[in-house]
C-alpha positions as CSV (number, residue, x, y, z in Angstrom):
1,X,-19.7,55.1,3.2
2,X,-20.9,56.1,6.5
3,X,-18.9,57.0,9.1
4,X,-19.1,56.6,12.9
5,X,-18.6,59.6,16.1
6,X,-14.9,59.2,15.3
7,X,-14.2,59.5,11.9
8,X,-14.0,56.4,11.1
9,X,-15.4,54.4,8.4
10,X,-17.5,51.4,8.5
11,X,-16.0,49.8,5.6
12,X,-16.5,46.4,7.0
13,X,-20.3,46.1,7.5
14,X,-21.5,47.8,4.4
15,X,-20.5,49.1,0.7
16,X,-21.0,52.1,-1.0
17,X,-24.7,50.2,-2.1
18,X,-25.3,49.7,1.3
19,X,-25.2,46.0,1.3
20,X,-22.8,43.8,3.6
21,X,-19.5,43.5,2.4
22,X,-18.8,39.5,1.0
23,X,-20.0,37.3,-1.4
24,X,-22.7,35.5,-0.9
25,X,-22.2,31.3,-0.5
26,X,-24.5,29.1,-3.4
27,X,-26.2,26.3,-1.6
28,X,-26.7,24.4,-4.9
29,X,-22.4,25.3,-5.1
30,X,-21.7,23.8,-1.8
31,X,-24.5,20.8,-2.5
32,X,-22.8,20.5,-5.8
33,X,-19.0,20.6,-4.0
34,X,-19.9,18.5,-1.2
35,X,-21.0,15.8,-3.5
36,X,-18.5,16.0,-5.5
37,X,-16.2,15.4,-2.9
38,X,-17.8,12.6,-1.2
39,X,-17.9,10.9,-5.0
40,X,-14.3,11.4,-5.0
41,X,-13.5,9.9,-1.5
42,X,-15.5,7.0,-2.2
43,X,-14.2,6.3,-5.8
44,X,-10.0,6.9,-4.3
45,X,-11.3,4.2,-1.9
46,X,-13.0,1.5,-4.1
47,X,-9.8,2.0,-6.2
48,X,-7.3,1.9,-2.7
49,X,-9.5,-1.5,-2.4
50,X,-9.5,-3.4,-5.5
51,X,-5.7,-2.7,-6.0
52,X,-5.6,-3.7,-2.0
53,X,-6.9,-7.5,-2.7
54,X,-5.1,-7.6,-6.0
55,X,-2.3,-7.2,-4.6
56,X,-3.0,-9.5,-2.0
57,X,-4.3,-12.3,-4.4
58,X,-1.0,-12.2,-6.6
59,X,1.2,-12.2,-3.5
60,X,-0.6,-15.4,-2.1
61,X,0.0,-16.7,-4.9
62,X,3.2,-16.5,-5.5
63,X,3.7,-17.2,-2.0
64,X,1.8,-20.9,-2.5
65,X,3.3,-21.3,-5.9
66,X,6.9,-20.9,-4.7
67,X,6.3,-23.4,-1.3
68,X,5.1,-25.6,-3.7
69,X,7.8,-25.5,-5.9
70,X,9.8,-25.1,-3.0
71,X,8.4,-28.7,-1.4
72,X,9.5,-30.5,-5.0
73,X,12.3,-29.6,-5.3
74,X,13.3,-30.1,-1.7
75,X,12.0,-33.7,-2.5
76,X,14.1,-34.4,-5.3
77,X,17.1,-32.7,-3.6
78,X,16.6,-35.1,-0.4
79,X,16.5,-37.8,-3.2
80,X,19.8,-37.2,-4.8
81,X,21.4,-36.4,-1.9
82,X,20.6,-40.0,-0.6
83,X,21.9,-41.5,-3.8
84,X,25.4,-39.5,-3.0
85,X,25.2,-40.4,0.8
86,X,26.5,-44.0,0.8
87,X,29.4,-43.1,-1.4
88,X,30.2,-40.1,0.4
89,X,30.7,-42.3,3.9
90,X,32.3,-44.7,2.0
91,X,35.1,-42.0,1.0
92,X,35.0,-40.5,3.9
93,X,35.9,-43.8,5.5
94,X,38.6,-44.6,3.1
95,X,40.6,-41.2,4.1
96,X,39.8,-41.5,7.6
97,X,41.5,-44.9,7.2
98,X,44.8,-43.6,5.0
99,X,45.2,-40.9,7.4
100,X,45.3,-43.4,10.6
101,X,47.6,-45.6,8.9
102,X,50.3,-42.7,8.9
C-alpha cells in the first residue's frame, strides 16, 4: 500500500495489486436483473388485473342476480299482501267499532 506526505494510507483508491478497491458491476448481471424485474412487475400486474375483473364480474353478478331475485319476490310479497289487505281493514274496522261502542 502506498502511503501519502502524512503517513497515511491510501487504502481507498488502491489494493495491495494496485487495482481500485470494489467489485466490478456485470452488464449482462444488471441486463439480466433489470429484465428480470421488469418480467416480474408486469406478470404481479396482469395477475392484480385478471383477479381485478374477476372479481368485478362475480360481484355484478351477484349484484343483478340478487335485484332480480329481489324484484320477484317483492312482486309476490306485494301480491299476498293485497290478498291480506281487505281483511285486515275489515278487522281493523270491527275493533275500531267495539271499542267506540264502550
Amino acid at each position: 500500500m502506498s502511503a501519502d506526505e502524512h503517513g497515511h494510507d491510501n487504502w481507498h483508491q488502491e489494493n495491495v495489486e494496485g487495482d481500485a478497491h470494489g467489485a466490478q458491476a456485470s452488464a449482462k448481471a444488471m441486463g439480466l436483473t433489470i429484465i428480470a424485474m421488469t418480467l416480474g412487475v408486469l406478470l404481479i400486474i396482469i395477475v392484480l388485473v385478471v383477479y381485478f375483473r374477476n372479481y368485478m364480474s362475480n360481484y355484478d353478478a351477484m349484484i343483478n342476480e340478487t335485484t332480480k331475485a329481489a324484484a320477484a319476490s317483492m312482486e309476490y310479497r306485494d301480491a299476498q299482501l293485497a290478498k291480506i289487505e281487505a281483511p285486515v281493514n275489515a278487522a281493523m274496522q270491527v275493533v275500531i267499532d267495539e271499542y267506540a261502542s264502550n
